[in-house]
LOGUZA-999387 format. One record per residue: y, x, z of N, C-alpha, C in turn; residue in three letters. Coordinates in steps of 0.2 Angstrom, whole numbers, plus 5000, padded with zeros to 4 digits. Atoms other than C-alpha are relative to their C-alpha. Layout:
N
ATOM n.yy n.xx n.zz ca.yy ca.xx ca.zz c.yy c.xx c.zz residu
ATOM    Y    X    Z     Y     X     Z    Y    X    Z    ALA
...
! end
This chain:
80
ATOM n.yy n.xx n.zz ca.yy ca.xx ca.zz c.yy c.xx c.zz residu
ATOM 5005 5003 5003  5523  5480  5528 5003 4994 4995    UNK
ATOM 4997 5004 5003  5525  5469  5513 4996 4998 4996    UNK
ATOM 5004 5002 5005  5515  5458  5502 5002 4995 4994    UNK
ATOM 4998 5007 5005  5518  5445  5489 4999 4994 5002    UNK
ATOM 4999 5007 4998  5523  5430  5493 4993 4993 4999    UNK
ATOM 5008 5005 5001  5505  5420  5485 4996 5004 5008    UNK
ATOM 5006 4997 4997  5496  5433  5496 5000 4998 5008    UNK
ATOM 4999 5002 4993  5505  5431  5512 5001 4991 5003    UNK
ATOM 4999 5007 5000  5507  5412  5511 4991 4998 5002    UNK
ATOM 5005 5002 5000  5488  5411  5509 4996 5004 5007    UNK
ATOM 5004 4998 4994  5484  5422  5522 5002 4996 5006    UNK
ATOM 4997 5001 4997  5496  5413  5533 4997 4993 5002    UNK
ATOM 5006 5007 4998  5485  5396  5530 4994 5001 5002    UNK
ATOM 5006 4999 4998  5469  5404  5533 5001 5000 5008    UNK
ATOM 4999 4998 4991  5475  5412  5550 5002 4993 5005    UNK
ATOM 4998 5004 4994  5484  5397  5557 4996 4995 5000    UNK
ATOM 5006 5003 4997  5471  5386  5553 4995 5000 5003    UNK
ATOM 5003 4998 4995  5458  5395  5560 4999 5001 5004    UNK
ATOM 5000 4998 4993  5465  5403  5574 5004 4995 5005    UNK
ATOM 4996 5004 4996  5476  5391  5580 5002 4991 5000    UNK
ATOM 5004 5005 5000  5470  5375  5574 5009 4995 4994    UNK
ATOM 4992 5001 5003  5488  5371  5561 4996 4996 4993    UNK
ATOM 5001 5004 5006  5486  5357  5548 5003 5004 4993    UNK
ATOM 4998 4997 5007  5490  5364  5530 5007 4998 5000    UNK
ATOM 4993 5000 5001  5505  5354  5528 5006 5003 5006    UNK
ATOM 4997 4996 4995  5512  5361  5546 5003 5008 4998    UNK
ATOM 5000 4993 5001  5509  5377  5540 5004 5004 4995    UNK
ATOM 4999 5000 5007  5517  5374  5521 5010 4998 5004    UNK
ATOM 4993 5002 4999  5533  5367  5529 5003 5005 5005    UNK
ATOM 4995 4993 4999  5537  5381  5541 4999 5007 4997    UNK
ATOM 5000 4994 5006  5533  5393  5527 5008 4998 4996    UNK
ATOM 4994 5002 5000  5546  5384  5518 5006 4999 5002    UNK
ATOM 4996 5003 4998  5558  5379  5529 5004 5007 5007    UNK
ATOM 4998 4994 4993  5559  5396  5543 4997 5007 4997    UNK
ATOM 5004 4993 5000  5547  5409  5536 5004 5005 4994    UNK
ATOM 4997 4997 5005  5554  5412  5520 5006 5001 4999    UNK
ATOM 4989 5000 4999  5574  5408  5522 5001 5005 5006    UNK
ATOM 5000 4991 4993  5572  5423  5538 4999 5002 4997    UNK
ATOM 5002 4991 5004  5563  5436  5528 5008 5000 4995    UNK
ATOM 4996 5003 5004  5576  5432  5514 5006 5002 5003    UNK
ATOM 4993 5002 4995  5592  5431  5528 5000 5008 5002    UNK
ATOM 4999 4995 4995  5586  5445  5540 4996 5005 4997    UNK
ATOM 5006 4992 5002  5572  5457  5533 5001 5003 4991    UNK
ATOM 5000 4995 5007  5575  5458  5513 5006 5006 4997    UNK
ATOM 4995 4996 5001  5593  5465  5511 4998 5006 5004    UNK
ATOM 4997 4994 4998  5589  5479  5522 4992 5004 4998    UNK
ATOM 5007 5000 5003  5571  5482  5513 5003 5008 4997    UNK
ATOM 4997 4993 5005  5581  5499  5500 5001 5004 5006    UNK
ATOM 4996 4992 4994  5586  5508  5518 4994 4999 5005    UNK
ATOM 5004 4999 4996  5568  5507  5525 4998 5008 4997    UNK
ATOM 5000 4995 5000  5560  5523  5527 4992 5001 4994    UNK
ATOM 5005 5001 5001  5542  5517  5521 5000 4993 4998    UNK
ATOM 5001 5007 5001  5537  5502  5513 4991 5000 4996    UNK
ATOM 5008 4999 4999  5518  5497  5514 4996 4994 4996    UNK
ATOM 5003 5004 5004  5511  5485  5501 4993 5000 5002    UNK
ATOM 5009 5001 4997  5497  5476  5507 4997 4993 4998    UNK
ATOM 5000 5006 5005  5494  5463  5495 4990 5000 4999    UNK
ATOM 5009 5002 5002  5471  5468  5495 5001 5002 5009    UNK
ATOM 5003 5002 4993  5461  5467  5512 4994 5005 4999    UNK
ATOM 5002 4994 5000  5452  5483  5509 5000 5006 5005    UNK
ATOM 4997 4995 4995  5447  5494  5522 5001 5006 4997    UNK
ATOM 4999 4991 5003  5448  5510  5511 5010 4998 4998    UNK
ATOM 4992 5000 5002  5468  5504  5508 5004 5001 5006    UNK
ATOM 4993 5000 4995  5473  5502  5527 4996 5007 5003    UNK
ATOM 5003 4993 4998  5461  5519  5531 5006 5003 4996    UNK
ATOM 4997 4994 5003  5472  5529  5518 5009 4999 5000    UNK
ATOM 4996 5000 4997  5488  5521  5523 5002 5003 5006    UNK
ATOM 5001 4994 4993  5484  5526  5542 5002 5007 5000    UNK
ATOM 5000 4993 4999  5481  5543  5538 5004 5003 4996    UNK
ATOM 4993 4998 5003  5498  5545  5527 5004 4999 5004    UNK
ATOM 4997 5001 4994  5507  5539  5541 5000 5007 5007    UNK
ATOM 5002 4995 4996  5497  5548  5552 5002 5008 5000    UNK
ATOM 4994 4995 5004  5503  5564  5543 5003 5000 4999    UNK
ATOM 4990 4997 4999  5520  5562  5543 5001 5001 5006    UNK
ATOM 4999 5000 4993  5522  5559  5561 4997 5008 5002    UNK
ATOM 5000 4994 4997  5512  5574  5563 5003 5006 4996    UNK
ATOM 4995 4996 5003  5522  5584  5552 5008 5000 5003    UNK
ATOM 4994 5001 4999  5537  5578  5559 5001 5003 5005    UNK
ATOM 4999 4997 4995  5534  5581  5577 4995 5002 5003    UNK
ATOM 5005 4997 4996  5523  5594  5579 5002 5007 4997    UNK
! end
């Protein structure tokens, strides 16, 4: 799964304020300081030798239904 860096940031201040009660600047500084420097470190270079990569930059349930069901169809192509 992957989004642009505005989208995921923003969603990242909605969710930890909401759900877990995180000051914005809390929020902004382990963005900063852990979230982004690890993606970056551990998950970007190996991003070209995924098998799928999922863009999820809108909040549309017709984007993550038609994802589902292309997934869903490999798998069962693959082993069935």
């Amino acid at each position: 799964m992957e989004a642009d860096e505005e989208v995921a940031l923003k969603r990242r201040i909605k969710r930890d304020g909401m759900e877990r009660g995180y000051p914005e600047d809390d929020v902004l500084y382990k963005w900063n300081n852990h979230v982004v420097p690890a993606y970056k470190e551990f998950l970007l270079p190996y991003r070209e030798s995924c098998n799928k990569v999922v863009l999820n930059n809108l909040d549309t349930p017709d984007d993550i239904i038609r994802v589902t069901e292309e997934i869903s169809a490999e798998l069962k192509a693959k082993f069935c």
